[in-house]
N, C-alpha and C positions, 0 to 999 in steps of 0.2 A: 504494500500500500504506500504510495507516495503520497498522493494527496486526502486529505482529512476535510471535507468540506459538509458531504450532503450525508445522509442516511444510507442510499447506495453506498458509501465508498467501506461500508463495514460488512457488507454482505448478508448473509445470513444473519437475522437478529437471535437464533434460536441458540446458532456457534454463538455469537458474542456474547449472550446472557450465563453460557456456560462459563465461557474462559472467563469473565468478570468474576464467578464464583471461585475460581481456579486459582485467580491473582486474588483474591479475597481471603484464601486459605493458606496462601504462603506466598506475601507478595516478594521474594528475594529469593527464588527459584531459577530466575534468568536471569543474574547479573553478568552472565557470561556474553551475553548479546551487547549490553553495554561496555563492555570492560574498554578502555581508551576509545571511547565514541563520548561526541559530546552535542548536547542542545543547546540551542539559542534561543531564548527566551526574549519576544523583542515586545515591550508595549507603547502603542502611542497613545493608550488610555487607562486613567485607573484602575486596579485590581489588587481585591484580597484572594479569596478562594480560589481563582483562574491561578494566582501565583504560585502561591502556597500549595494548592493539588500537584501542580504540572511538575513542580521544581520536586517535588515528595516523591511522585512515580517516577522521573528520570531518574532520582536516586537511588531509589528502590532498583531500579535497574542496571547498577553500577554504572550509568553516567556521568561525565562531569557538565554539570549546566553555565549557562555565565545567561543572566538576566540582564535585559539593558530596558531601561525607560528612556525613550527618546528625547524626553520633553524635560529633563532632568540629568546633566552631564553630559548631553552629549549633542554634538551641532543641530541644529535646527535643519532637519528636511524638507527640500522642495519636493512634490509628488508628482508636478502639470511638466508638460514636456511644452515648450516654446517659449519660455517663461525668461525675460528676464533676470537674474536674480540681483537686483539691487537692493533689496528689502536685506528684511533679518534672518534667513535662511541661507545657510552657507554650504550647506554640500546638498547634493540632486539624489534620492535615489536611485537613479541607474548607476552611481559611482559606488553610493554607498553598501546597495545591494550585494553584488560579488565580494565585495570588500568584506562585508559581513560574514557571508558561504565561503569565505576562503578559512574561516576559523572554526566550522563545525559539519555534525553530521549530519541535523535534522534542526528545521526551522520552526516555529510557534510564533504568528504573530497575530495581537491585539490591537484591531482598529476600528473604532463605531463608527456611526454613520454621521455624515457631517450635514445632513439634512439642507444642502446647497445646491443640490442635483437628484433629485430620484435616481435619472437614467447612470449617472456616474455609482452611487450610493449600489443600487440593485446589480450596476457591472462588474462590482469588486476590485476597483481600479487599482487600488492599493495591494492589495492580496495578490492579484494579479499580475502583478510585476514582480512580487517575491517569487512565486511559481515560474513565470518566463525567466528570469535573470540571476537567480539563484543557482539553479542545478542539483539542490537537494530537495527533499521530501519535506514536504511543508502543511503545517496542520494549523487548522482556524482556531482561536483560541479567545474567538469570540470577531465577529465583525460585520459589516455595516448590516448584514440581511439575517445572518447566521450564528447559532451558539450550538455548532454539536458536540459539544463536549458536556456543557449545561445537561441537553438533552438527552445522550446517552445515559449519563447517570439518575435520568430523572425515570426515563424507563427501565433501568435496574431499581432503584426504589420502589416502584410499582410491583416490580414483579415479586421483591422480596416480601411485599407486605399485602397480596391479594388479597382477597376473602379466602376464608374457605368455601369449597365448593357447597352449594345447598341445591337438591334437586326439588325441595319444596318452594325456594322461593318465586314468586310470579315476576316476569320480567314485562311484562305489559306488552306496548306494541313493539320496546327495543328485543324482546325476544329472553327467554327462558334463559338465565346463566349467562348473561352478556354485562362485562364489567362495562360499568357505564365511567367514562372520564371527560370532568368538563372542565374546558378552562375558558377561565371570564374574564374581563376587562374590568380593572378598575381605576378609581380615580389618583392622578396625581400631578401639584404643581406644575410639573418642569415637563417637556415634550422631551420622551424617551423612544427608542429606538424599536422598531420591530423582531430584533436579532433574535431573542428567548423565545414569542410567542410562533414564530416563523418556524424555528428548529422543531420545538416542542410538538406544534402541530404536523409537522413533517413524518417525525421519527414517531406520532400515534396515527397517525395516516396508515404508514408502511410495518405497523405491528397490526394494526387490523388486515391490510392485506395480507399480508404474514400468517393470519390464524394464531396469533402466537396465543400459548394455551395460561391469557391470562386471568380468565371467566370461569364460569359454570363449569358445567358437563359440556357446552357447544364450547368450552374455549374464547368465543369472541369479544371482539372489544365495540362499544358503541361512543363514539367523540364525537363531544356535541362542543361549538364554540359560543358563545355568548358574550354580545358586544352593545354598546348604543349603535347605530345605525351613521352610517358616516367611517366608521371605522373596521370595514370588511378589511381584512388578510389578502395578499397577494394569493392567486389562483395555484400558482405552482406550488404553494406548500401545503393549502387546505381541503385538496381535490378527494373527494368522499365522505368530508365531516360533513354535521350537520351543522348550522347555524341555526342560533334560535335568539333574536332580539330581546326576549321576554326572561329576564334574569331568571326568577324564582320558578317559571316552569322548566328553565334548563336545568336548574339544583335537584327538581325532583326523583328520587331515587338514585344519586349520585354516589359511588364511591369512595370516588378521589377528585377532589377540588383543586386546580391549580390557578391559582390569583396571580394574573397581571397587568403591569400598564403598560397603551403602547398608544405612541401620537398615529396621528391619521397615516395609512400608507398610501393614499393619494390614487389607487387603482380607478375608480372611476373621475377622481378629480384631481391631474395631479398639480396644479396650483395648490392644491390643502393637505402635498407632501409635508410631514413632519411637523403639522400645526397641530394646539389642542385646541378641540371644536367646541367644545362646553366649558364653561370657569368651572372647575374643578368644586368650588361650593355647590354649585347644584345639583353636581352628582353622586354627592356622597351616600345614598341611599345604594349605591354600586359597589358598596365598602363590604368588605366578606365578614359577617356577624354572625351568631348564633340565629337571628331572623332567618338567614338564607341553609345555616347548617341543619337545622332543625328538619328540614324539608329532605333530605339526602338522606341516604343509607346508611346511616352513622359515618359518614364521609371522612378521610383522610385527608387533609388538609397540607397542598404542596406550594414550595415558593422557593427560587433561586436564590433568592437573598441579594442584595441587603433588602430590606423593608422597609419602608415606612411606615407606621403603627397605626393604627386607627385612620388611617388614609387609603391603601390598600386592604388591611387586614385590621379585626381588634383585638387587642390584649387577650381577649378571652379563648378566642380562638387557634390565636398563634401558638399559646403557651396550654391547649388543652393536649390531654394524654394521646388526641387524634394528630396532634400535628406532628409531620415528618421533615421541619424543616433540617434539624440539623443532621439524620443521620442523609439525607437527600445530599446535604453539604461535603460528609463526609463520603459518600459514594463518588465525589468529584475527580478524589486520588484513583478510585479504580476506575472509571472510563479514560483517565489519562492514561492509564500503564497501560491497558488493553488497546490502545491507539498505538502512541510511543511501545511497544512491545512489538505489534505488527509493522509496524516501520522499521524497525530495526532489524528484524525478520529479512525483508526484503531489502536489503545494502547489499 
């Protein structure tokens, strides 16, 4: 595997649910794949979790890592090609790219969307150039459209903490033994990026197509999204969920709840790329509560982190016996090594 991007590039989610178990049981069984190979950790945006998993699983790996924060030590990058460079950017990356791959094995880079350009934003122009001018194996580690690494581990949480199977329980018209998974939109300040809800939806797209035997007796899974109206998902990652407008009939019989915010992605309007459409006061009836948990299956309650509390989620819910935020968190370290493991694999 060289590149790390979509849900395809892991294959079979049935294999990767295993080997996650595998690196779960003895993550320091393959240091031999790492031994004198090294990662580059590159971010041009903040991170806890993304840092701290990635750098823990290369380890684990007997790699040696070297982490760069671009925006912190280190020259200022220009990204546009025809550019000038008068300003306060001093080196280009097409310089600084090989320059970079001349010092390691495998690349990780961190870059959100700068909501200046859909068309630029959606083409991965940054990422893009690591992969063309690089010459190593390059994995997303979070960026403008994209979080499968997020996402990975957020479908091994899943799997770790299913139901049991109940062949009495009524599945209505989603179907007898169908884990139902929704994830909602909620309210926040600041116009945040589609990367999480994009993956997230992608990687339980392709677990349902999959069959993968997260349900009942049928195995299947039923993802339903839940958003105000204005803020549909790009097509290519939500192709087979359901959307359903109507918050509280989407929680009904829910599972697993995964709460997040995401500004508009601009698909039928893209002037109202990366805008927030409602002041965020009027939508706090969107905030994930005991109101809306109540109505769910004793719902397991998921989130990326960081949070914001009672803006996205409330105190009561975050911190109930149902929430899986932090072992979700700590599942970050095993979709890393199970990526970085197959990369290394293939050198």
């Amino acid at each position: 595997m060289r590149i790390f991007q979509h849900v395809q590039d892991l294959g079979d989610l049935r294999v990767a649910l295993a080997e996650a178990q595998e690196v779960k049981r003895d993550r320091y069984q393959w240091q031999h794949l790492g031994k004198n190979k090294t990662a580059l950790l590159i971010f041009f945006n903040n991170s806890l979790r993304t840092r701290l998993s990635t750098q823990k699983a290369a380890m684990n790996l007997g790699m040696n890592v070297i982490v760069l924060d671009v925006n912190q030590g280190a020259w200022k990058l220009e990204t546009e090609r025809g550019v000038i460079m008068d300003g306060d950017k001093s080196e280009h990356l097409l310089e600084a790219i090989p320059v970079m791959a001349s010092y390691c094995d495998l690349i990780g880079v961190r870059s959100f969307a700068r909501f200046e350009s859909r068309k630029d934003d959606y083409e991965e122009k940054i990422l893009r150039q690591f992969i063309e001018y690089s010459g190593r194996p390059v994995f997303f580690m979070e960026s403008a459209t994209v979080h499968p690494l997020q996402a990975f581990a957020d479908l091994i949480t899943i799997a770790e903490n299913r139901p049991t199977p109940n062949p009495s329980r009524e599945g209505g018209e989603r179907g007898e033994g169908l884990l139902k998974v929704v994830m909602t939109w909620a309210p926040h300040p600041k116009a945040l990026p589609q990367a999480v809800p994009n993956s997230f939806a992608e990687w339980m797209v392709a677990a349902a197509e999959q069959s993968l035997p997260l349900g009942g007796a049928e195995g299947g899974l039923d993802f339903v999204i839940t958003h105000p109206e204005g803020y549909e998902l790009d097509p290519q990652f939500v192709k087979g969920a359901r959307v359903e407008y109507d918050q509280m009939k989407a929680f009904e019989g829910a599972d697993f709840v995964y709460a997040k915010n995401w500004s508009c992605p601009g698909v039928t309007r893209p002037e109202d790329y990366g805008k927030v459409l409602h002041d965020y006061h009027s939508m706090m009836d969107w905030c994930v509560s005991k109101r809306q948990m109540a109505v769910t299956n004793d719902a397991a309650f998921l989130h990326c982190l960081p949070v914001r509390r009672n803006m996205i989620v409330t105190d009561d819910v975050i911190e109930s016996p149902r929430s899986l935020v932090i072992p979700e968190a700590a599942n970050r370290e095993i979709s890393a090594q199970v990526v970085l493991k197959r990369m290394l694999e293939s050198l």
